[in-house]
OpenMM code with the backbone's topology and positions (N, CA, C; nanometers):
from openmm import Vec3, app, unit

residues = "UNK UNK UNK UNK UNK UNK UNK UNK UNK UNK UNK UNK UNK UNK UNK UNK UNK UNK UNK UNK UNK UNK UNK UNK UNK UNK UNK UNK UNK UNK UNK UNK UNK UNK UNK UNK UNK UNK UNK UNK UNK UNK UNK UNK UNK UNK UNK UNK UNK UNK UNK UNK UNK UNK UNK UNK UNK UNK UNK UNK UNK UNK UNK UNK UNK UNK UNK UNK UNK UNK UNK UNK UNK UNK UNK UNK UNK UNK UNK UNK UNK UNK UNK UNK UNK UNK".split()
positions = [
    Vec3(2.5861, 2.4555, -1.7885),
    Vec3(2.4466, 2.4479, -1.8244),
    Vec3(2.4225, 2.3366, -1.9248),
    Vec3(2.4688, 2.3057, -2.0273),
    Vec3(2.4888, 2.2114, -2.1607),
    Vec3(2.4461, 2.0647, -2.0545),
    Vec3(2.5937, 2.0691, -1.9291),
    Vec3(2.5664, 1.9433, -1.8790),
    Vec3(2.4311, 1.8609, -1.8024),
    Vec3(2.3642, 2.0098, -1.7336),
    Vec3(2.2326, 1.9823, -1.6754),
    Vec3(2.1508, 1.9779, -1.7988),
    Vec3(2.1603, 2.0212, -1.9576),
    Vec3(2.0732, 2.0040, -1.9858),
    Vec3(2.0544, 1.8521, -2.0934),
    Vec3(2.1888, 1.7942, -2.1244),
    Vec3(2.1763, 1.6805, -2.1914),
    Vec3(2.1522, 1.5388, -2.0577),
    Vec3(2.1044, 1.6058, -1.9363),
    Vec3(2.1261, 1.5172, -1.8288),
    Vec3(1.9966, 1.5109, -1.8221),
    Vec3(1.9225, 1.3835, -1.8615),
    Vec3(1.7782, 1.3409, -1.8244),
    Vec3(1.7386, 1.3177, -1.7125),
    Vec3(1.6618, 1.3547, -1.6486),
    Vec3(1.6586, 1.3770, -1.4688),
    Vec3(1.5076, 1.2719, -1.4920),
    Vec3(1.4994, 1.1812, -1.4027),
    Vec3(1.3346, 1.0991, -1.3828),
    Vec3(1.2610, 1.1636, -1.3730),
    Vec3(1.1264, 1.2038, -1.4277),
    Vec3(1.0087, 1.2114, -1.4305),
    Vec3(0.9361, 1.2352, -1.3145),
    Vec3(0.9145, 1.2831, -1.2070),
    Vec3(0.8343, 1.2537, -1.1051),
    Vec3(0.6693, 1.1988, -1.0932),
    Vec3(0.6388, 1.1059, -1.0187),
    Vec3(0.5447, 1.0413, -1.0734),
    Vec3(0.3928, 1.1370, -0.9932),
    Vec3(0.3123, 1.1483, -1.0426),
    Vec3(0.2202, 1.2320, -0.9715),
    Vec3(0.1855, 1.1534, -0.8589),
    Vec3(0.0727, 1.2320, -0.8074),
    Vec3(0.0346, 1.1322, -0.6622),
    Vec3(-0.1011, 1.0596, -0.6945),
    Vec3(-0.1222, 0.9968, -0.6507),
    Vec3(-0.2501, 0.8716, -0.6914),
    Vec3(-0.3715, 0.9722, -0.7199),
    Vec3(-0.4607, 0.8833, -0.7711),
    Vec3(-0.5990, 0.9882, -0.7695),
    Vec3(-0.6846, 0.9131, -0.6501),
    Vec3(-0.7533, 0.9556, -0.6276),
    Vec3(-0.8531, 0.9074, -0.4945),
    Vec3(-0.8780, 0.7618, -0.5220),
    Vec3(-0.9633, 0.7374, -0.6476),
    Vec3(-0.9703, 0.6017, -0.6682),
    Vec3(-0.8392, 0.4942, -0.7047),
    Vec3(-0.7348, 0.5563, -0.7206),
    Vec3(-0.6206, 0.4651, -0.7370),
    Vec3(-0.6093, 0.4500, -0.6137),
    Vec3(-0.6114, 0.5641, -0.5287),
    Vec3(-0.5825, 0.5462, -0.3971),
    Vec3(-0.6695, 0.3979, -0.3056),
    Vec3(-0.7672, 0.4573, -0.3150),
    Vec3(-0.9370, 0.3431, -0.2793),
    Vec3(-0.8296, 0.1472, -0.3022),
    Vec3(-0.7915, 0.1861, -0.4792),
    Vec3(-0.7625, 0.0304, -0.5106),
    Vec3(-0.6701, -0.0193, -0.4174),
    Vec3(-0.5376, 0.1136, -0.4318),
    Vec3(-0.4003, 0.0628, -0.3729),
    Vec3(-0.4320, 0.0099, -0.2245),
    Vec3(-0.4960, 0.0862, -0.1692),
    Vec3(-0.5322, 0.0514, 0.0038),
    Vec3(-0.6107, -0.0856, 0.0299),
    Vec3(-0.7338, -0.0798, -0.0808),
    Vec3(-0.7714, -0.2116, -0.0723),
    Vec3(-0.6929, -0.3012, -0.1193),
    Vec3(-0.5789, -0.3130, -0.1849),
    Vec3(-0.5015, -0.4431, -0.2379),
    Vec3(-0.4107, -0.4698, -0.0905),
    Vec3(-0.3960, -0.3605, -0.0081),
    Vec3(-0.3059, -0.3848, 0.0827),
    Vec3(-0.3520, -0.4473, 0.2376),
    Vec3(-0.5067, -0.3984, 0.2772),
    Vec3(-0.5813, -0.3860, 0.3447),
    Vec3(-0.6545, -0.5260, 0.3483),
    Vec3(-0.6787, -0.5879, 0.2748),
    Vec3(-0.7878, -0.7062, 0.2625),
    Vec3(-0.6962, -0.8285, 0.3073),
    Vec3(-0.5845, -0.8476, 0.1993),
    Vec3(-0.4836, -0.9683, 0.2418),
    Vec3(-0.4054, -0.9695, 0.3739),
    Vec3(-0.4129, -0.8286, 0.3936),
    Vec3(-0.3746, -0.8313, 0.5511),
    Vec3(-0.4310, -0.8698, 0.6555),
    Vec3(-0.5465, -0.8505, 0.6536),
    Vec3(-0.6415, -0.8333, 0.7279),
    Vec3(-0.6746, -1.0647, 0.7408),
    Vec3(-0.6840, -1.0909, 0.6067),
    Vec3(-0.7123, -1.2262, 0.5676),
    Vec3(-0.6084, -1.2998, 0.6638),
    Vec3(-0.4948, -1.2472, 0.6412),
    Vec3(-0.4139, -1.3213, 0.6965),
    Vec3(-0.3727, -1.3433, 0.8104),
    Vec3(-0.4140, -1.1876, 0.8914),
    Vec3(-0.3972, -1.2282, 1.0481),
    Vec3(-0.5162, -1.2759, 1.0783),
    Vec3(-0.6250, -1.2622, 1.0459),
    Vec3(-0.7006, -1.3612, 1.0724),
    Vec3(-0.7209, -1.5358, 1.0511),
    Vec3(-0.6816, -1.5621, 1.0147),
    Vec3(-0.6312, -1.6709, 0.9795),
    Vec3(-0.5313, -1.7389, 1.0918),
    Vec3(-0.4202, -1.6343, 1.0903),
    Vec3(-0.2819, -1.6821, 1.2264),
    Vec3(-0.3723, -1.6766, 1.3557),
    Vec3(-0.4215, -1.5242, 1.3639),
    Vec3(-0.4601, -1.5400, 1.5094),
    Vec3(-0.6079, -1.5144, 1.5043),
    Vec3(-0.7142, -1.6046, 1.4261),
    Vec3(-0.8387, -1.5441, 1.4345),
    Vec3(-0.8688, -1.6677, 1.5824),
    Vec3(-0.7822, -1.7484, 1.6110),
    Vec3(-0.9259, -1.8708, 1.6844),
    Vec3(-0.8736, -1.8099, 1.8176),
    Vec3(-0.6867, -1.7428, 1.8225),
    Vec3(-0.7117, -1.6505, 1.9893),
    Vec3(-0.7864, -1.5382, 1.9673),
    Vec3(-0.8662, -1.4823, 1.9274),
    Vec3(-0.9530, -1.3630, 1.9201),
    Vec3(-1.1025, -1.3559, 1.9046),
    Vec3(-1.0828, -1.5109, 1.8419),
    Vec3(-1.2558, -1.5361, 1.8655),
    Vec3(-1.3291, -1.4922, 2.0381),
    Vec3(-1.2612, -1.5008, 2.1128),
    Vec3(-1.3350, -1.5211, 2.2633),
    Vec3(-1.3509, -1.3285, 2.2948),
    Vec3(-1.2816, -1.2497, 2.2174),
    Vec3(-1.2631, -1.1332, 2.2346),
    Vec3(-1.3951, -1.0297, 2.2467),
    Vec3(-1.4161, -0.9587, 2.3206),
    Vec3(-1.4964, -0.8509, 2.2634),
    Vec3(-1.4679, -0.8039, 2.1329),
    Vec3(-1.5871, -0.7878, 2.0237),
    Vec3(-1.6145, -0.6977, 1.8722),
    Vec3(-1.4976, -0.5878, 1.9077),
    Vec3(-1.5118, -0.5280, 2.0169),
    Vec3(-1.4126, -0.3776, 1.9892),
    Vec3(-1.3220, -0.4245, 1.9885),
    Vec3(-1.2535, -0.5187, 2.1155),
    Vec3(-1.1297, -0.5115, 2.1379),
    Vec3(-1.0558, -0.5606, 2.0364),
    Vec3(-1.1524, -0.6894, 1.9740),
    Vec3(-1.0893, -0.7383, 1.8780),
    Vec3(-1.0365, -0.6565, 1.7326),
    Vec3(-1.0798, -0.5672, 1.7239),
    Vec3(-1.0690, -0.5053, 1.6000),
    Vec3(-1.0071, -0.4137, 1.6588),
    Vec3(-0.9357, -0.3655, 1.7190),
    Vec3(-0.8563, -0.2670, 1.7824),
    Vec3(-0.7269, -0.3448, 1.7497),
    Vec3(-0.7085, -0.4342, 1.8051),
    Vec3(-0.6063, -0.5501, 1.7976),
    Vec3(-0.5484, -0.5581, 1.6474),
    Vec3(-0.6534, -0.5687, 1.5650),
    Vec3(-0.6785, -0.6161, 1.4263),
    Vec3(-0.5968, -0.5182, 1.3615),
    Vec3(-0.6451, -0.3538, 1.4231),
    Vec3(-0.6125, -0.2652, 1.3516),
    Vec3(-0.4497, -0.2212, 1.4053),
    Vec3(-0.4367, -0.2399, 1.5279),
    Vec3(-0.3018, -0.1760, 1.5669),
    Vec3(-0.2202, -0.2969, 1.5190),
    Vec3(-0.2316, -0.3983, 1.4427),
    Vec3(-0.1381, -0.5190, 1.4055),
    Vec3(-0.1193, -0.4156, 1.2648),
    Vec3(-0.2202, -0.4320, 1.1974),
    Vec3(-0.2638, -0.4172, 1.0425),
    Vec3(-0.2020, -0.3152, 0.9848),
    Vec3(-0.2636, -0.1942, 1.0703),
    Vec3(-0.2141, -0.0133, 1.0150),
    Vec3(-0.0731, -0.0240, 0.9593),
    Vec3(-0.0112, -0.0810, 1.0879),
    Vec3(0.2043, -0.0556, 1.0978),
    Vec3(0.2230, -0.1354, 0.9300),
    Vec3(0.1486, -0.2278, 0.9396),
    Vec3(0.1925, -0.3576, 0.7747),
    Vec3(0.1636, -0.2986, 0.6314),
    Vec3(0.0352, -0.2259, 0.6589),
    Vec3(-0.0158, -0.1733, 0.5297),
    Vec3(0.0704, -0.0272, 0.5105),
    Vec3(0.0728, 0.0300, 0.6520),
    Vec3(0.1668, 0.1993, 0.5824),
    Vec3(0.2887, 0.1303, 0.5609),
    Vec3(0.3603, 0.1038, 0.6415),
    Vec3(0.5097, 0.0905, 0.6632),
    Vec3(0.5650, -0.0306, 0.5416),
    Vec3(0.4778, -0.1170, 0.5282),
    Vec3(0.5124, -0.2700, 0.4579),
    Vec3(0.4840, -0.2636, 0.3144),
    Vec3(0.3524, -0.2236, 0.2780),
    Vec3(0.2817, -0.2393, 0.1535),
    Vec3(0.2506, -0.1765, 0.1034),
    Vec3(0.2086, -0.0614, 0.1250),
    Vec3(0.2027, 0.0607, 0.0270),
    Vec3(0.3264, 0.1669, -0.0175),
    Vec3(0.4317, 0.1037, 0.0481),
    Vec3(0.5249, 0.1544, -0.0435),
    Vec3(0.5779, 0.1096, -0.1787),
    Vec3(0.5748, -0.0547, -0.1697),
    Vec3(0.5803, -0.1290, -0.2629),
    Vec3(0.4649, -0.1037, -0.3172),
    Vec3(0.3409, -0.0899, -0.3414),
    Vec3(0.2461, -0.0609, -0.4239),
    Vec3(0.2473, 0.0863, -0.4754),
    Vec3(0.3085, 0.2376, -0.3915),
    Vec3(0.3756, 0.3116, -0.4675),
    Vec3(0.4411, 0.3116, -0.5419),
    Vec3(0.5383, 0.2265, -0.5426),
    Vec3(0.6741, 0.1839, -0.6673),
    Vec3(0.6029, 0.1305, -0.7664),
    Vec3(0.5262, 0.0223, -0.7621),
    Vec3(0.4858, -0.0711, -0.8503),
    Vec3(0.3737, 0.0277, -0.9353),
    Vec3(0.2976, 0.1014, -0.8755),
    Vec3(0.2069, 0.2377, -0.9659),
    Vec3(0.3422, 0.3390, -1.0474),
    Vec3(0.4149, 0.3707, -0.9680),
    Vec3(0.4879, 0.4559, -1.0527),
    Vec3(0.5508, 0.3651, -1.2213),
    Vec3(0.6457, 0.2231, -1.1588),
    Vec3(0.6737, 0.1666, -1.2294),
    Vec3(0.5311, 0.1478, -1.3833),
    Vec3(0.4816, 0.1088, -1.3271),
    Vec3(0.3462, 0.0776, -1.4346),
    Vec3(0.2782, 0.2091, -1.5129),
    Vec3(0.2950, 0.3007, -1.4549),
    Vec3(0.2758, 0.4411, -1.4987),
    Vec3(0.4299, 0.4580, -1.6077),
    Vec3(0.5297, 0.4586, -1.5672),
    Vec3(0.5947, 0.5267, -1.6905),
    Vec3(0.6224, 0.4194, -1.8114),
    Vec3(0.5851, 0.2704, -1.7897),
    Vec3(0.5569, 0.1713, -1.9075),
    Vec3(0.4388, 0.2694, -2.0130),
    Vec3(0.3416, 0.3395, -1.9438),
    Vec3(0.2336, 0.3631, -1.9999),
    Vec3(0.2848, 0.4916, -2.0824),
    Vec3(0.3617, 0.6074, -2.0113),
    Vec3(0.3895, 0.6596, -2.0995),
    Vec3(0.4838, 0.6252, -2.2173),
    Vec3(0.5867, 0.5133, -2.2062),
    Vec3(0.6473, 0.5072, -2.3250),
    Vec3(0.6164, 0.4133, -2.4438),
    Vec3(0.5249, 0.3901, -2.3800),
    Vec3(0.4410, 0.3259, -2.5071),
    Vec3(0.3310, 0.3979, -2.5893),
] * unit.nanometer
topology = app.Topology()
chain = topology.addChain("A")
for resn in residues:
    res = topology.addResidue(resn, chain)
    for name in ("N", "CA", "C"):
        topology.addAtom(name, app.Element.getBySymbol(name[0]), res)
C-alpha cells in the first residue's frame, strides 16, 4: 500500500466543455476545409452544391476526427495542467 501511495499517478484531464469543444472543432475544421479547397477546389468547381460538399465532407470528417483532434486533445490537456501548476 505505502508503494501505491508515494506513487503519483497523472491527473486525468476532464472532458472539454461545449465551448472548448465549439473552439477545438473549429481550429480543426476551417484549415481543413481551406486547404482542400485550395488542392482540389478548381476540380469541384463544375460540381453540383451537394455533391460537392459531400466530397468536402467525406475527405474532411476522416482528417479532423482521426488527424486533428487528437492532437488538439493533447495540446488542451497539456495547457490545462500548466494552468494548474501555476
Amino acid at each position: 500500500m505505502s508503494d501505491q501511495a508515494t506513487t503519483q499517478r497523472p491527473t486525468q484531464t476532464p472532458p472539454p466543455t461545449q465551448h472548448q469543444l465549439a473552439l477545438m472543432i473549429w481550429l480543426a475544421v476551417f484549415p481543413t476545409l481551406t486547404v482542400i479547397n485550395l488542392v482540389v477546389g478548381d476540380w469541384l468547381v463544375t460540381l453540383h452544391p451537394v455533391l460537392r460538399t459531400f466530397l468536402l465532407a467525406t475527405v474532411a470528417v476522416p482528417i479532423v476526427i482521426y488527424g486533428l483532434m487528437p492532437h488538439l486533445h493533447r495540446l488542451r490537456a497539456i495547457l490545462l495542467a500548466r494552468l494548474v501548476r501555476n
